[in-house]
Biotite code that builds the C-alpha atoms (Angstrom):
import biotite.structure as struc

atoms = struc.array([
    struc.Atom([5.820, 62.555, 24.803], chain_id="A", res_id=1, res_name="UNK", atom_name="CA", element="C"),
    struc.Atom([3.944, 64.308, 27.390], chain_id="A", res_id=2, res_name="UNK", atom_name="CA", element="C"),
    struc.Atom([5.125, 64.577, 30.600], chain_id="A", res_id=3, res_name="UNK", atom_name="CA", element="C"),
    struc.Atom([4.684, 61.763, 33.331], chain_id="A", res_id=4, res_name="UNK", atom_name="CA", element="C"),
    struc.Atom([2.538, 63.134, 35.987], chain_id="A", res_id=5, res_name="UNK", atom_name="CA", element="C"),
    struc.Atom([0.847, 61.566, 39.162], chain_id="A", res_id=6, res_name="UNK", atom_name="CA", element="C"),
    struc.Atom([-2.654, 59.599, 38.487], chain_id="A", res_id=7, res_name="UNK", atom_name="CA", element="C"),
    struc.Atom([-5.175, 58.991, 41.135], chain_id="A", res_id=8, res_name="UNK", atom_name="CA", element="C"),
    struc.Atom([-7.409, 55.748, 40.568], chain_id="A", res_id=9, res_name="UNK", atom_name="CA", element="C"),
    struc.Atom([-10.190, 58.197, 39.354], chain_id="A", res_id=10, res_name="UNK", atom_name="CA", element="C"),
    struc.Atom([-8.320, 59.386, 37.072], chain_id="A", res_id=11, res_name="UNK", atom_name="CA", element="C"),
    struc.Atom([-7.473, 55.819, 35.350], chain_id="A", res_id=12, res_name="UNK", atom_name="CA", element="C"),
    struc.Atom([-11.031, 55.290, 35.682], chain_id="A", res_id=13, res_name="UNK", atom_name="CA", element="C"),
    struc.Atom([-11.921, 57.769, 33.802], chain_id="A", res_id=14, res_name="UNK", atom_name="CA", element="C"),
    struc.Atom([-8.767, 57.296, 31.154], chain_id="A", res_id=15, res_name="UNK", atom_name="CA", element="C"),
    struc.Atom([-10.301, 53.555, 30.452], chain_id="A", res_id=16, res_name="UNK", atom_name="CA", element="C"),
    struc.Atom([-13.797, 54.977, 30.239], chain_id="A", res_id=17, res_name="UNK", atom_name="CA", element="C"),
    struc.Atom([-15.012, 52.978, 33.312], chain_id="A", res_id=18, res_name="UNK", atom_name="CA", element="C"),
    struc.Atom([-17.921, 54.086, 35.131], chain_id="A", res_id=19, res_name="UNK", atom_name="CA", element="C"),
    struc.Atom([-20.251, 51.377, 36.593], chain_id="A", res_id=20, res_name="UNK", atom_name="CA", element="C"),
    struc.Atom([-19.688, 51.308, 40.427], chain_id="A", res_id=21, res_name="UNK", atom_name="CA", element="C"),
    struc.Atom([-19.279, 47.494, 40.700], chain_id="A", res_id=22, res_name="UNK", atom_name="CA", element="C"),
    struc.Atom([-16.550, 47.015, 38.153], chain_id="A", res_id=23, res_name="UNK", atom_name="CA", element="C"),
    struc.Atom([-14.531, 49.463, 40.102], chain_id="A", res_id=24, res_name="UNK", atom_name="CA", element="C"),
    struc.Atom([-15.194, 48.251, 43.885], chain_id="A", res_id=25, res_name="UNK", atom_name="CA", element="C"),
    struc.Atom([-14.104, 44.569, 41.684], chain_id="A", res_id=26, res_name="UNK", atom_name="CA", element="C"),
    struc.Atom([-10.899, 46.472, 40.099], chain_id="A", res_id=27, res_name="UNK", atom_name="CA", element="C"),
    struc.Atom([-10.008, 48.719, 43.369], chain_id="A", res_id=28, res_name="UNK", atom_name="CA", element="C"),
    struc.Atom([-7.982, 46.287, 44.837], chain_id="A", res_id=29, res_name="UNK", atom_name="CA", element="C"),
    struc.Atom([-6.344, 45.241, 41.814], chain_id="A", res_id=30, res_name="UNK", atom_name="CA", element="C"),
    struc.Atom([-4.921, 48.778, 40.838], chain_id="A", res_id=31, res_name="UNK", atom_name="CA", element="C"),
    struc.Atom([-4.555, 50.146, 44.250], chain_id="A", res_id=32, res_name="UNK", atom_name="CA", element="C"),
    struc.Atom([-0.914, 49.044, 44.634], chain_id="A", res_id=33, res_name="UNK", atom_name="CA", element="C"),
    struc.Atom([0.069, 49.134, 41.472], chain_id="A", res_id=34, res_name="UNK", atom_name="CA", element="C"),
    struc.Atom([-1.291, 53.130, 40.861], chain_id="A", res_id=35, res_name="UNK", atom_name="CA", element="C"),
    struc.Atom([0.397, 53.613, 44.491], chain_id="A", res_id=36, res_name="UNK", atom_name="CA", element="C"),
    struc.Atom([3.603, 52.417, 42.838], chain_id="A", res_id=37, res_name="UNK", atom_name="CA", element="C"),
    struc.Atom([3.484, 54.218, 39.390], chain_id="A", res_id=38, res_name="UNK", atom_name="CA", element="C"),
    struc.Atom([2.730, 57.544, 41.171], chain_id="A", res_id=39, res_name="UNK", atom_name="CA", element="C"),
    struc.Atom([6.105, 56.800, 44.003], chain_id="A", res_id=40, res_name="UNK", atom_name="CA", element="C"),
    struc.Atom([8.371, 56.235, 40.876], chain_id="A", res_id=41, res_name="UNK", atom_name="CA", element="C"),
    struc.Atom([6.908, 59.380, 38.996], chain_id="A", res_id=42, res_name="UNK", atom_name="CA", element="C"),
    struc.Atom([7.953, 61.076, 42.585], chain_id="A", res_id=43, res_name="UNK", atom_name="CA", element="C"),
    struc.Atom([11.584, 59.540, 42.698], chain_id="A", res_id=44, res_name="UNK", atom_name="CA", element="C"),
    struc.Atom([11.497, 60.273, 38.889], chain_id="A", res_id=45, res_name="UNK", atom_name="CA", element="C"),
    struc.Atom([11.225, 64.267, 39.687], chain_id="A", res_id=46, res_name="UNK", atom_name="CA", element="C"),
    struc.Atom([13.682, 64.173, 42.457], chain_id="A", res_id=47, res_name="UNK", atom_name="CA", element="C"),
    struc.Atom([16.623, 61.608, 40.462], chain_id="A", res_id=48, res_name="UNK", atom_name="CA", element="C"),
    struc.Atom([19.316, 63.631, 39.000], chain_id="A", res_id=49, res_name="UNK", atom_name="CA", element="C"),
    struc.Atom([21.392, 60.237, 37.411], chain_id="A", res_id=50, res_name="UNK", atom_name="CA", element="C"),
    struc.Atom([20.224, 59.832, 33.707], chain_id="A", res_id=51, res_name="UNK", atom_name="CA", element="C"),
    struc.Atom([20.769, 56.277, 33.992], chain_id="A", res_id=52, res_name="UNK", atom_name="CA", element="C"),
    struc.Atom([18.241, 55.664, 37.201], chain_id="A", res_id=53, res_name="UNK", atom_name="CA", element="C"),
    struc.Atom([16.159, 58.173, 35.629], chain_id="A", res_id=54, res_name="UNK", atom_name="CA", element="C"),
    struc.Atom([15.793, 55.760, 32.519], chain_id="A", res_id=55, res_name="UNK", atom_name="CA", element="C"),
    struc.Atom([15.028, 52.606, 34.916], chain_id="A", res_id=56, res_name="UNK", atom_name="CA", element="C"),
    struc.Atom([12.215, 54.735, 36.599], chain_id="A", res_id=57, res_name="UNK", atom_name="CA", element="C"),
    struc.Atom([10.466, 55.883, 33.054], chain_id="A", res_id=58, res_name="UNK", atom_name="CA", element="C"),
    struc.Atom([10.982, 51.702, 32.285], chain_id="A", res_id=59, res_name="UNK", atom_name="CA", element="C"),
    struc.Atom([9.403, 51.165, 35.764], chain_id="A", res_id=60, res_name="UNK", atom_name="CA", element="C"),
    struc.Atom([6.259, 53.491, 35.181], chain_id="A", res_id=61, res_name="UNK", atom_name="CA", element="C"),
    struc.Atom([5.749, 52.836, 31.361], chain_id="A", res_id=62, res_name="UNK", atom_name="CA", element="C"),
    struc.Atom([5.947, 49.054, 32.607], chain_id="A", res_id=63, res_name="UNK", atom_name="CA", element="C"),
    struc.Atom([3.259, 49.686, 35.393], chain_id="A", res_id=64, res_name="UNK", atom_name="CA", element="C"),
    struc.Atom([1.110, 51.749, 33.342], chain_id="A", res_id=65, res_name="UNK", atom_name="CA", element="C"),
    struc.Atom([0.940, 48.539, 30.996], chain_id="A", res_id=66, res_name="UNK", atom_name="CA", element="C"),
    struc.Atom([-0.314, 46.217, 33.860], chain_id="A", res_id=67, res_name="UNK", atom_name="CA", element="C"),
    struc.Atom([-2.898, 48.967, 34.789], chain_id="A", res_id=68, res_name="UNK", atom_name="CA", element="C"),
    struc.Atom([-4.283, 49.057, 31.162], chain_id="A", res_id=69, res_name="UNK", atom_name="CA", element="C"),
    struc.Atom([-3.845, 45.508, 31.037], chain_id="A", res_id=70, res_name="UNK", atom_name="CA", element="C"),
    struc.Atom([-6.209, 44.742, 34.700], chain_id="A", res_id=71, res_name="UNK", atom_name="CA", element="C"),
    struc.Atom([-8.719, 47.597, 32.826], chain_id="A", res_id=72, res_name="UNK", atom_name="CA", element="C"),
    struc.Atom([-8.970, 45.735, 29.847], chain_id="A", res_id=73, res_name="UNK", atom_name="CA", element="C"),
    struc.Atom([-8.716, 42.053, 30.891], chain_id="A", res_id=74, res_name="UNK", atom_name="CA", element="C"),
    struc.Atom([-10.255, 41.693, 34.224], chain_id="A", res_id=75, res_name="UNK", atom_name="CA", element="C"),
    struc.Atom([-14.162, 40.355, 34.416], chain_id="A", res_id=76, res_name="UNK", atom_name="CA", element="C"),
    struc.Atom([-15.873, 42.121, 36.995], chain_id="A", res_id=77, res_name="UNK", atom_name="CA", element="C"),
])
């Protein structure tokens, strides 16, 4: 598995292949908060030294990272 790192919305963008200006002024405020949140538990992720809240985070992000490619994929803009 390669290792989690921060993600700026361009970057997603990009990831998903999605380039028309329109659909991503329509998904912006979708994935704002929810990139904001997978890149803060990728932070407390580096920081966490208990293996067991380390484990909850990497749930938390994989879980977000989901709901991102599932806005990408789903939402008609």
């Amino acid at each position: 598995m390669e290792p989690l790192t921060q993600k700026s919305l361009e970057m997603f963008f990009e990831e998903y292949g999605i380039i028309d200006p329109t659909k991503k002024a329509c998904l912006l405020p979708l994935l704002t908060p929810l990139v904001y949140n997978y890149n803060m538990d990728i932070v407390k992720l580096e920081s966490e030294g208990d293996v067991y809240k380390q484990k909850q985070l990497q749930t938390s992000i994989e879980e977000l990272a989901q709901k991102i490619k599932e806005v990408m994929e789903e939402t008609p803009c």
